[in-house]
N, C-alpha and C positions, 0 to 999 in steps of 0.2 A: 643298531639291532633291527630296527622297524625296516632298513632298507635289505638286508639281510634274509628276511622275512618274503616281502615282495619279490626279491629277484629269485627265490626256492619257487616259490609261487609261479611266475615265470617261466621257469625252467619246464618245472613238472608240466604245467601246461601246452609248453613247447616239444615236450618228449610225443607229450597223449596223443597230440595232433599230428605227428609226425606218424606214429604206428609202434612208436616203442614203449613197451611196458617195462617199470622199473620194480621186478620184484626178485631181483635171483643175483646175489654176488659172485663173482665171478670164481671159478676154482681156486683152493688153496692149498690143494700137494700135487706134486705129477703125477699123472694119469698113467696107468699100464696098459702099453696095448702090445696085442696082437694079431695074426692072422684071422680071416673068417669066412670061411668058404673060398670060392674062386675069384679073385680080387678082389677080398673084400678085410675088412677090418671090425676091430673093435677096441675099444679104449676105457677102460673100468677106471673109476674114482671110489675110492674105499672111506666110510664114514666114519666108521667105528664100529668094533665087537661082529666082523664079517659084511655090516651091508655095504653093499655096493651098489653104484647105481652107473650105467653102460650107454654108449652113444655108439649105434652101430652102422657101418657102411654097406651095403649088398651091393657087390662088384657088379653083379649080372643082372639089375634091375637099378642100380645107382640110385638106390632111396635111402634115403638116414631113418634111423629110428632112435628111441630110449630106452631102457630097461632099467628096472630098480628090482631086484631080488628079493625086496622087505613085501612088495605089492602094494607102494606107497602110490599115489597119484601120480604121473610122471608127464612130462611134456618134451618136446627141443622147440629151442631158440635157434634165428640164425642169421648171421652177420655177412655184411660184405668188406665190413674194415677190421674183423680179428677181435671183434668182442669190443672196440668204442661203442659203436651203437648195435640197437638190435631187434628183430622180430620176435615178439614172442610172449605168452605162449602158446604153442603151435602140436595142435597135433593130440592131447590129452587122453589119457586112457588109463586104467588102473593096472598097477605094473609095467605095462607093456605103453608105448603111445603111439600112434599109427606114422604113418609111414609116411615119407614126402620127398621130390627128386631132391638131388643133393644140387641142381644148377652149379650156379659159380659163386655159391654159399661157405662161410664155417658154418657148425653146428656145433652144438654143444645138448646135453642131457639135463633138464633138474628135475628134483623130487620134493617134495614137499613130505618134510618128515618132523613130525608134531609141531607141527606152527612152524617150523624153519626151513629156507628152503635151502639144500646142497645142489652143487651143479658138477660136470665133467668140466674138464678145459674145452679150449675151441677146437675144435677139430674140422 
């Protein structure tokens, strides 16, 4: 158990230093997307009882954003290996989270909705 203990220890330590923050599980239903605007997209995760929280694409400025519809805190994350590891969080704002290029990143959306956090899939 004590080694157990050490190597979480470890780990976390190894995440911290690295740039990865471990606070957001990774999505758990498929994501609905659609069009938005002129190349651009967006991809809604549904929580419950209508919230939704949105990672969106702007075709014509190539920045990702978040959205949470409740006006919960919101951020994105963002990966180069599809959600193993990750940046984040990046970007913070209430409802809305600002805006960042999409590089040669996934992103993903979470929200921080009473103590828990919900996220989008990678996108």
């Amino acid at each position: 158990m004590q080694i157990k203990k050490k190597l979480s220890a470890a780990l976390v330590t190894l995440a911290a230093a690295g740039g990865m923050v471990l606070t957001a599980p990774a999505a758990q239903a498929a994501d609905a997307c659609e069009g938005n605007g002129p190349g651009g997209w967006m991809c809604r995760h549904t929580i419950s009882g209508g919230h939704k929280i949105s990672i969106l694409f702007y075709g014509d400025t190539r920045e990702m954003a978040g959205w949470d519809n409740g006006h919960y805190y919101t951020h994105i994350d963002r990966s180069r290996d599809g959600g193993r590891t990750w940046e984040g969080p990046l970007a913070t704002g209430q409802g809305w989270s600002g805006r960042l290029n999409r590089q040669d990143y996934s992103w993903r959306a979470c929200s921080n909705v009473n103590g828990r956090y919900h996220c989008t899939g990678w996108h």
